[in-house]
C-alpha positions in Angstrom: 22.8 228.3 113.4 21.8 225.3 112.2 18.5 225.0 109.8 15.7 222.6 111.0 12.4 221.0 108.7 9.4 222.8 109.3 7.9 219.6 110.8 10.6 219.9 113.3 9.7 223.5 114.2 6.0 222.1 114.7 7.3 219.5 116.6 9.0 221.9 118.5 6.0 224.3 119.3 4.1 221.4 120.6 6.8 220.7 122.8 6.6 224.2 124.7 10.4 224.4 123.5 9.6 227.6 121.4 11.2 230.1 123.6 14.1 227.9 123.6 14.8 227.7 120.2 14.0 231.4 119.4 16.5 233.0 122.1 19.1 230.7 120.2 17.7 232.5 116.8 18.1 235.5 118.6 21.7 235.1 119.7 24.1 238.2 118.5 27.0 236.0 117.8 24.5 233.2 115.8 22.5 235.9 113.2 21.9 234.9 109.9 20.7 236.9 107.2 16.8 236.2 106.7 14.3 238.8 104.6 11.7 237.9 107.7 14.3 238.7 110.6 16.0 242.0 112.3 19.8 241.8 112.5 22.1 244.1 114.1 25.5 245.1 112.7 28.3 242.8 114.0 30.2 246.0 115.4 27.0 245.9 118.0 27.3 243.2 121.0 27.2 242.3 124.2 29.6 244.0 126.2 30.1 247.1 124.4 30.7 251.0 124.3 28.4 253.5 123.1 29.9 256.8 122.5 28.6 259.8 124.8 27.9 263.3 124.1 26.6 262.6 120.3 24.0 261.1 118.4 24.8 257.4 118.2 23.6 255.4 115.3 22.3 251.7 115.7 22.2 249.2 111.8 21.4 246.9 110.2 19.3 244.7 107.9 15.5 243.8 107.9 13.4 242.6 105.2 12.2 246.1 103.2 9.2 247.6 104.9 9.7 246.4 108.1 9.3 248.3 111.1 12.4 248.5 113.5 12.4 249.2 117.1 15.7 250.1 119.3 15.5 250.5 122.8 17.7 251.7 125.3 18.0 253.6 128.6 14.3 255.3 128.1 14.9 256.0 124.2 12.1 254.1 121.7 13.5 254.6 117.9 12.1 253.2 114.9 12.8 252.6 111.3 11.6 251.6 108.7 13.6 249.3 106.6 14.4 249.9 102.8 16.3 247.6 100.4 17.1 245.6 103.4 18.6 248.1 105.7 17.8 249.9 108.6 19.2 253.0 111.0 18.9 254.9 113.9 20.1 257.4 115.7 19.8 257.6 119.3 19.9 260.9 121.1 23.3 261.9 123.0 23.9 259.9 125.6 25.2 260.5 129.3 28.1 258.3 130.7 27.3 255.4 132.7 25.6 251.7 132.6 25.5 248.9 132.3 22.4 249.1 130.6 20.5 246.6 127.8 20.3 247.4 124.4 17.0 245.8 122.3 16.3 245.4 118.3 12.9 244.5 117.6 11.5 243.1 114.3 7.9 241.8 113.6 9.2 238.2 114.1 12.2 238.3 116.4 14.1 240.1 119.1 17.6 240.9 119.6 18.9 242.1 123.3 22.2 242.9 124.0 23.9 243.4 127.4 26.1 244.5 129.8 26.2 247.5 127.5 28.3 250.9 128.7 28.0 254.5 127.6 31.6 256.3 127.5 34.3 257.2 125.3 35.4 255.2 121.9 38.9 255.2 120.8 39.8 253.2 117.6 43.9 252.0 117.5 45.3 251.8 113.9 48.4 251.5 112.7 50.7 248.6 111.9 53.1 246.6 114.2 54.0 248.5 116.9 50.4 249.2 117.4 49.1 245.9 117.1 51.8 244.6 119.6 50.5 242.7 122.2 50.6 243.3 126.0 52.2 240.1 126.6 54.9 240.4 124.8 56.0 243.6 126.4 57.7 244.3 129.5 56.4 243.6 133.1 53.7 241.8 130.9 52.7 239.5 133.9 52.4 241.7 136.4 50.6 244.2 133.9 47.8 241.2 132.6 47.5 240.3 136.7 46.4 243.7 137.5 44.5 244.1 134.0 40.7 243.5 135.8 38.5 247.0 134.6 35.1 246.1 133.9 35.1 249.8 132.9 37.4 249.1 130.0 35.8 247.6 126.6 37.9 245.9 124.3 36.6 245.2 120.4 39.0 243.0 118.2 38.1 241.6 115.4 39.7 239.3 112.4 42.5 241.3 110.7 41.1 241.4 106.9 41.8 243.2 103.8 39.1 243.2 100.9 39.1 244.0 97.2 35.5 246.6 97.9 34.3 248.6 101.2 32.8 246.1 103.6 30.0 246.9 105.8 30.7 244.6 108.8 34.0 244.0 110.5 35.4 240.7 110.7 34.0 237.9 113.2 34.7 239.4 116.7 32.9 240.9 119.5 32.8 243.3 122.4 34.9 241.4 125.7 35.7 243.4 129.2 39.2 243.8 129.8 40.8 241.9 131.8 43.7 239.0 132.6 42.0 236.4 130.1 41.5 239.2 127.5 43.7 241.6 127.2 47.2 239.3 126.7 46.8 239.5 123.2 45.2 243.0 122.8 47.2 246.1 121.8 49.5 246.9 124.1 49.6 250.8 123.6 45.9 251.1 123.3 45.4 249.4 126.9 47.7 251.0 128.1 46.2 254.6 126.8 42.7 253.6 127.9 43.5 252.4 131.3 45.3 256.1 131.7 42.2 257.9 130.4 39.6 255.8 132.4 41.4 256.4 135.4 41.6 260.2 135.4 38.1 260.4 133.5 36.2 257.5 135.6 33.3 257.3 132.7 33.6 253.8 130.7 36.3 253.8 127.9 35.8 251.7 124.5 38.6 250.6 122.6 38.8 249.3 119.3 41.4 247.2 117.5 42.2 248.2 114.5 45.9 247.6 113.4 48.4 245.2 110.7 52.0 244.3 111.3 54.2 245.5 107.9 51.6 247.7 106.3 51.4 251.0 104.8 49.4 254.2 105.3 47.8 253.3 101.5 46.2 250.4 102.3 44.6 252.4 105.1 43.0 255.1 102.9 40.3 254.8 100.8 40.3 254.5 96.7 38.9 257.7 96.3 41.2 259.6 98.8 44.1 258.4 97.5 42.5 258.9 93.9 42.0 262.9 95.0 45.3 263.3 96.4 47.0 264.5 93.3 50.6 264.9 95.3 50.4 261.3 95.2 49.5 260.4 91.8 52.7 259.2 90.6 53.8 257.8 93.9 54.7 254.6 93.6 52.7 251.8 95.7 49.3 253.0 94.9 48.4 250.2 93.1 46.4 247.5 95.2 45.9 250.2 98.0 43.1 250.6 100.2 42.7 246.7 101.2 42.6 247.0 105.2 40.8 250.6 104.8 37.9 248.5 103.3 37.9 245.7 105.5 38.8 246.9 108.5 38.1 251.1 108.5 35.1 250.9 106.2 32.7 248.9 108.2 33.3 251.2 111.2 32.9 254.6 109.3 28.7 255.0 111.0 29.9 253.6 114.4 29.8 257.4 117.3 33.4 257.6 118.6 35.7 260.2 120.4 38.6 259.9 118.3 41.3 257.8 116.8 45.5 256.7 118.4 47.6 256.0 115.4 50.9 254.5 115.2 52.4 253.9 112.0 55.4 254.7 109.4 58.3 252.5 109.7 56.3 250.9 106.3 56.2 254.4 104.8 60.2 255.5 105.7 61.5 254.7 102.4 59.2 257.1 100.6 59.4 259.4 103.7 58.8 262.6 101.7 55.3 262.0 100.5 54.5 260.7 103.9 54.2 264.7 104.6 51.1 264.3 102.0 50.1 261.1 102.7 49.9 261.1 106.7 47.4 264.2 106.5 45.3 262.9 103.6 44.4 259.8 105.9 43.4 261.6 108.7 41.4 263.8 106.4 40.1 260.8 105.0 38.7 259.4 108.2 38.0 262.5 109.1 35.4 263.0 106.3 34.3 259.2 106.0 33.1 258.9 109.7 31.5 262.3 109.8 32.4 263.8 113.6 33.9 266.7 112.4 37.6 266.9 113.0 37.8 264.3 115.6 41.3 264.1 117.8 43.6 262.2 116.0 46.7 261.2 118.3 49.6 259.7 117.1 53.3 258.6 118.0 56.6 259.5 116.1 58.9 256.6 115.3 61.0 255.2 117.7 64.8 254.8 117.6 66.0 251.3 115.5 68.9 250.4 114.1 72.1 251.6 114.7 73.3 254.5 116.9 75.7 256.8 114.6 78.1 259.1 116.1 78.1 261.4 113.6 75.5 263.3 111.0 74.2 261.1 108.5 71.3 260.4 106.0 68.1 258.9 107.5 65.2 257.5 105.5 63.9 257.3 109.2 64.4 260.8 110.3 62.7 261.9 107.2 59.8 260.2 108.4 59.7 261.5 111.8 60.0 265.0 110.4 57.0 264.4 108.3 55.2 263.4 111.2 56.4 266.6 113.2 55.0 268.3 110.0 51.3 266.8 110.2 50.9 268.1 114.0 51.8 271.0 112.9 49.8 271.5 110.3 46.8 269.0 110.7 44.3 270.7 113.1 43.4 268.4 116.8 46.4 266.4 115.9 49.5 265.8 118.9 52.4 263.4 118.4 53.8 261.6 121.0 57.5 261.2 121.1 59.7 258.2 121.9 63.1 258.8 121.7 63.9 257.6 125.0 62.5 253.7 124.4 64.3 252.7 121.2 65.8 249.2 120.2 68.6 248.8 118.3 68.1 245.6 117.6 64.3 245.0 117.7 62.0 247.1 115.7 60.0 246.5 118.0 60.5 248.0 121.5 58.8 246.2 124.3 58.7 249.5 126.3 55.2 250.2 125.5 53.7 251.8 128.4 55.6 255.3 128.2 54.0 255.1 124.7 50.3 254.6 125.7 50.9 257.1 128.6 52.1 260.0 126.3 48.7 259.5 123.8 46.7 259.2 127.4 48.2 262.4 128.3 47.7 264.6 124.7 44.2 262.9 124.6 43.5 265.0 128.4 44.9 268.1 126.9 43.5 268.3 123.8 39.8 266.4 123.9 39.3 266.4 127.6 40.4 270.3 128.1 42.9 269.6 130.9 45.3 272.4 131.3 48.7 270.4 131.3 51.8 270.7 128.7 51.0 267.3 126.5 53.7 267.8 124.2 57.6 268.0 124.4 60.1 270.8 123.3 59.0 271.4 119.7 61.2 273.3 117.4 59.8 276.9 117.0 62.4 278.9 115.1 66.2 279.2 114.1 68.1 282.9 114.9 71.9 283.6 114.3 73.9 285.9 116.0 77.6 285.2 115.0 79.0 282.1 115.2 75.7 281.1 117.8 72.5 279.6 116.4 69.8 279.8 118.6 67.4 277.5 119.1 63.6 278.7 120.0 60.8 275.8 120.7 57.1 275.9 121.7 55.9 273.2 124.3 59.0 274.8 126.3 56.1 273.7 129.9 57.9 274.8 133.2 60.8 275.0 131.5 63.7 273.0 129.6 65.5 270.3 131.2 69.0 268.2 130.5 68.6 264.0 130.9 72.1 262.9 131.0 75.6 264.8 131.4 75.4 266.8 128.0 73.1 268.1 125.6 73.7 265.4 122.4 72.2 264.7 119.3 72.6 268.6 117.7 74.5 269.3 114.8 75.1 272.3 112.7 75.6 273.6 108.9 76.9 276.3 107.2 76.4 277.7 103.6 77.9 274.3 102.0 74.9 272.6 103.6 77.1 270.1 105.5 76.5 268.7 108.7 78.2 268.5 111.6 78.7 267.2 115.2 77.9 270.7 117.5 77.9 271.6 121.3 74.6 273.0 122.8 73.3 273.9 126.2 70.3 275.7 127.6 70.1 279.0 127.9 66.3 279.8 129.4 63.9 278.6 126.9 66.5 278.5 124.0 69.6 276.0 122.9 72.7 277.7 121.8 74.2 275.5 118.8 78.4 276.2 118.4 81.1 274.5 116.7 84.2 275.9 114.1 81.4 276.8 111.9 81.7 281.1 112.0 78.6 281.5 109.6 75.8 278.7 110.9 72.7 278.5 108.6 71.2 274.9 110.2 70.5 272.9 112.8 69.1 269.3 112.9 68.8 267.7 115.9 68.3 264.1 116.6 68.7 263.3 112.9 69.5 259.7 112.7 67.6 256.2 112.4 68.8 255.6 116.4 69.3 258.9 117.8 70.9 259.7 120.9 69.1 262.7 122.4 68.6 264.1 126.2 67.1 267.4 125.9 63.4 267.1 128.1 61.1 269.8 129.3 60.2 269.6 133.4 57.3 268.2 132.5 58.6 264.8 132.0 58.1 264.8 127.6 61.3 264.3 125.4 61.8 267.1 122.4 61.0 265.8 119.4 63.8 265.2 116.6 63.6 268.4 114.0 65.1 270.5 111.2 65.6 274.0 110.9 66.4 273.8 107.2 64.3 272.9 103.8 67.4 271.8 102.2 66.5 268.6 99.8 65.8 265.0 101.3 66.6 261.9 100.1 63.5 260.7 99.8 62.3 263.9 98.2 61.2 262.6 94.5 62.2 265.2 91.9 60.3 263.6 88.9 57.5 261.7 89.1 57.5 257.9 90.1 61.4 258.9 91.3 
């Protein structure tokens, strides 16, 4: 907004162009910050998603003292501003609009349309999050059919900062659709356009994801400070950046939960991963306080190269620390990819399979639908001679073979070596069998790339596991090691 003389403003009042100039003031996307003047929070705009079900809080900043009025759908709130700030909470909403919401100050007026109540989902991670829907597969065809004015889409500038920020970068609230969604997050559309077709209430989504980065610089100073597993991991320093920029600002802002896909950054230090990975979500967890909100995530998919026989993998490591936060992380699920790797991209363009598996764990375990959301996940190990048997959870209506022969199993004995095994299915179980006569392990897709066909009739791959605790590579046996 530009700044005028006063004699101009006169000039202007004589003119009858008054109303003119202050619906211009009043613009969303034009706000500056005056002591006389109500301003919203940049995470409010036209366009957007308030979250249903809970309290949702409306900010920002007023001179001290004044009074605050937010309207919307019947409810009248006020505050009172205090060293420049201002909140309120509206009372739970129901699902539907669109409706208007209004700020009022003693000298302005700030309205805001076109404004949905539904569900809020925030998309972090790094790249294979932030990857766009155009540069994945059957992206034309997928943009052309992309029209939902019942899907919300929130992106804003990418930013790391030095301090918690209290708004998000420039951005704003746009409806999804062909000349929006090309550049948007390719598994969040594709999640969100699963959920608000089987939920039909308005679904929010919200960007929130930086190619290369770490899980540190998405937790806050004084998480990472508390975490005393982590105290002599290296990285620390210069943590927390896009956690303050990007996380920070959002912390007061009503949502249903969080999709996560991330740890290709973390693989090399794949052991403390198992610490890290649940502090974050704890951290969020705490920092928005919604209670233990659902927090959905995807394993790693295959890269690199496919090895024919056992081997060492920083990237396995990580995908078994993942498996280890859902199970141990409360209204967590995992998603599992095995069956969309690249060996040569890490990167894989197959991304709706992806968004599809979050859509469906979000159904089971937010939404209450009774459907298996999960594939075969490792339950337990027995022996019975030269046999190892192979028990999982998630078995659904039962397990299933993809391909000519169960692959990607291998077994150990008491020397702790690996090595290639048969397997079939027996009921709900594998049987594991080579020349080993004593087993004491099984792995199963343990590799960077692995090759793996075991399913359950539900249509969801079995995640890569370990049966054994036997020491990792990345497991650090001093500190800073």
């Amino acid at each position: 907004m530009r700044t005028r003389p006063f004699v101009f403003l006169i000039a202007l009042e004589l003119l009858g162009l008054s109303l003119l100039f202050n619906a211009a003031e009043d613009s969303i996307h034009a706000q500056e910050p005056s002591k006389n003047r109500v301003r919203v929070n940049r995470v409010f705009s036209d366009n957007m998603v308030l979250q249903r079900g809970m309290p949702a809080l409306v900010w920002g900043t007023a001179d001290s003292e004044a009074t605050v009025t937010v309207s919307f759908n019947g409810q009248n709130v006020q505050a009172t501003a205090k060293d420049g700030k201002w909140h309120v909470a509206l009372k739970p909403l129901e699902a539907g609009g669109p409706f208007k919401l209004t700020i009022a100050g003693p000298e302005n007026k700030i309205q805001l349309n076109n404004v949905l109540v539904g569900d809020v989902w925030i998309a972090g991670g790094q790249s294979n999050m932030d990857m766009s829907v155009e540069n994945c597969v059957n992206a034309p065809a997928t943009i052309a059919d992309s029209a939902n004015s019942k899907i919300r889409l929130l992106w804003f500038d990418h930013r790391g900062s030095p301090k918690p920020e209290s708004e998000i970068g420039a951005g704003s609230w746009t409806e999804c659709g062909p000349s929006t969604i090309p550049h948007f997050s390719a598994v969040a559309y594709f999640f969100g356009r699963d959920l608000q077709k089987k939920l039909h209430v308005p679904i929010g989504l919200i960007s929130a994801s930086v190619g290369g980065t770490t899980a540190e610089r998405w937790m806050s100073k004084e998480a990472l400070e508390a975490a005393t597993d982590l105290k002599a991991m290296p990285r620390t320093q210069g943590a927390n950046d896009l956690y303050n920029g990007m996380v920070h600002p959002l912390v007061h802002f009503a949502i249903r939960g969080a999709i996560w896909y991330q740890g290709e950054s973390n693989a090399d230090l794949a052991w403390d991963y198992r610490t890290l990975f649940p502090d974050l979500i704890q951290n969020w967890r705490a920092d928005f306080q919604q209670g233990d909100f659902p927090f959905l995530f995807v394993q790693l998919a295959p890269f690199m190269q496919k090895e024919k026989g056992p081997t060492n993998s920083q990237w396995a490591e990580l995908r078994d620390a993942q498996l280890h936060t859902m199970l141990t992380v409360p209204k967590t699920a995992m998603a599992v990819i095995t069956d969309v790797g690249d060996e040569q991209d890490i990167h894989p363009k197959r991304k709706q399979p992806v968004g599809e598996r979050l859509a469906t764990a979000a159904l089971a375990l937010t939404y209450g639908e009774k459907i298996e959301y999960s594939g075969p996940i490792f339950e337990r190990l027995t022996i019975e001679g030269n046999r190892a048997i192979v028990h999982f959870s998630h078995v659904g209506r039962g397990l299933e073979l993809h391909g000519d022969k169960l692959t990607g199993f291998t077994i150990a004995g008491g020397d702790q070596v690996f090595h290639n095994a048969d397997a079939r299915i027996e009921g709900d179980t594998v049987i594991v069998t080579n020349w080993i006569a004593n087993p004491t392990a099984v792995r199963f897709g343990w590799a960077n790339y692995p090759v793996v066909d075991l399913w359950n009739k539900d249509g969801l791959p079995a995640s890569p596991f370990r049966s054994d605790d036997f020491p990792l590579t990345t497991q650090r046996t001093a500190p800073g090691k």
